[in-house]
N, C-alpha and C positions, 0 to 999 in steps of 0.2 A: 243396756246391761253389759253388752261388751266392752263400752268405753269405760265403765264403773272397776271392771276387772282391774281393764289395761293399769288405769289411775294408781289402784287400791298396791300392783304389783311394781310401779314403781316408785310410791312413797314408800311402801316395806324396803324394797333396793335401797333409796337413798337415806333411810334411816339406818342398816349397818353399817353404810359410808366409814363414818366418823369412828366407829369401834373400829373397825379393819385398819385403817390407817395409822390406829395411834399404838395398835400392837405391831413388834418388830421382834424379830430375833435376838439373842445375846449377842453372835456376831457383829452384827449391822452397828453397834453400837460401842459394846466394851470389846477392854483385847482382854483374853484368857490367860495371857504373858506376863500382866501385869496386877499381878494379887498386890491388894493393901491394906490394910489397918488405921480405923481413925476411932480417936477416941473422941469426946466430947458431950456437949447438952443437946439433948432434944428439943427443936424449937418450933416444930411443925412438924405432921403428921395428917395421913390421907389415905382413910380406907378405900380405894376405886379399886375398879375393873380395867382393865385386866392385870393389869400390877399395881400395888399399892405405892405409895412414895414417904419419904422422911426427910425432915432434913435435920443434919447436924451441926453444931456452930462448936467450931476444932481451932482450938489458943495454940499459936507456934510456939516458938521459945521466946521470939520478942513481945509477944503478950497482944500479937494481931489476931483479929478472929475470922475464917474464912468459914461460909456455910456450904456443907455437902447435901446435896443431893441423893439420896439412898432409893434405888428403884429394890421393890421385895415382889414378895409372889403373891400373887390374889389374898384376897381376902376370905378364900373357903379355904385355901390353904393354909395361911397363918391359922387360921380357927383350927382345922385339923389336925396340925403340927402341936397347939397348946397354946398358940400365942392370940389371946382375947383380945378383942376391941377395948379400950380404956386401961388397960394393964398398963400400957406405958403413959406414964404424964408427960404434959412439958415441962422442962427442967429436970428429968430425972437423967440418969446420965448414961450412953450409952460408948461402946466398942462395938465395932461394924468390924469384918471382917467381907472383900470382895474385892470384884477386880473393878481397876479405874476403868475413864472411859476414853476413845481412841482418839477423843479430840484433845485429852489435855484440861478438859473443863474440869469442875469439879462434883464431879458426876461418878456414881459409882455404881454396880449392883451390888447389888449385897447377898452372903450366904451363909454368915453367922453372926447374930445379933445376940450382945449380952447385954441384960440392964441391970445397973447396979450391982453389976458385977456375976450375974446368976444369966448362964445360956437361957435362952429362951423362945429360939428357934435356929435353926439348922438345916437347908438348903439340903436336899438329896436326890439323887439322879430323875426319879421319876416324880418329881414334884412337878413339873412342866411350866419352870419359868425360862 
């Protein structure tokens, strides 16, 4: 019975492993320094835990396409904020508003998302991303 315990309490331990790890701070990752703006199509989208992610594929002036990475807040919070699962398509178009990320990647968080040109969610203090 005891050994059953022991077992039971660290397959539970090793099963938050993986969520604890893959959440981080804003700091650890973006600088706050450096707010940016990308416009473009949405080409991927992923409601997880514990932040959601997007990506956007952003035409320079030479007519190159680089794709962002857009980290957002859970997905109880997008829900709460107003912003539904399926509301945004691929290929519909979006402007991101957030800070890049400190490596230079193209990586961003995000804390204002418009699509098709209509706010549709907005990032505020106690949203706990």
């Amino acid at each position: 019975m005891k050994l059953s315990l022991i077992f039971l309490a660290l397959g539970l331990s090793l099963a938050t492993v993986g969520s604890a790890l893959a959440h981080h701070s804003f700091a650890a990752e973006f600088d706050g320094n450096k707010p940016i703006r990308i416009q473009g199509t949405l080409s991927k989208i992923e409601w997880t835990n514990p932040h959601s992610w997007f990506w956007v594929d952003v035409k320079d002036d030479a007519g190159n396409t680089a794709t962002w990475g857009c980290e957002g807040a859970s997905p109880s919070v997008l829900t709460r904020k107003g912003f539904q699962k399926g509301e945004a398509k691929l290929g519909d178009q979006l402007v991101v508003d957030g800070y890049a990320a400190k490596d230079g990647s193209h990586l961003m968080n995000s804390r204002r998302i418009y699509l098709n040109g209509k706010l549709i969610f907005e990032q505020t203090e106690g949203d706990g991303q």
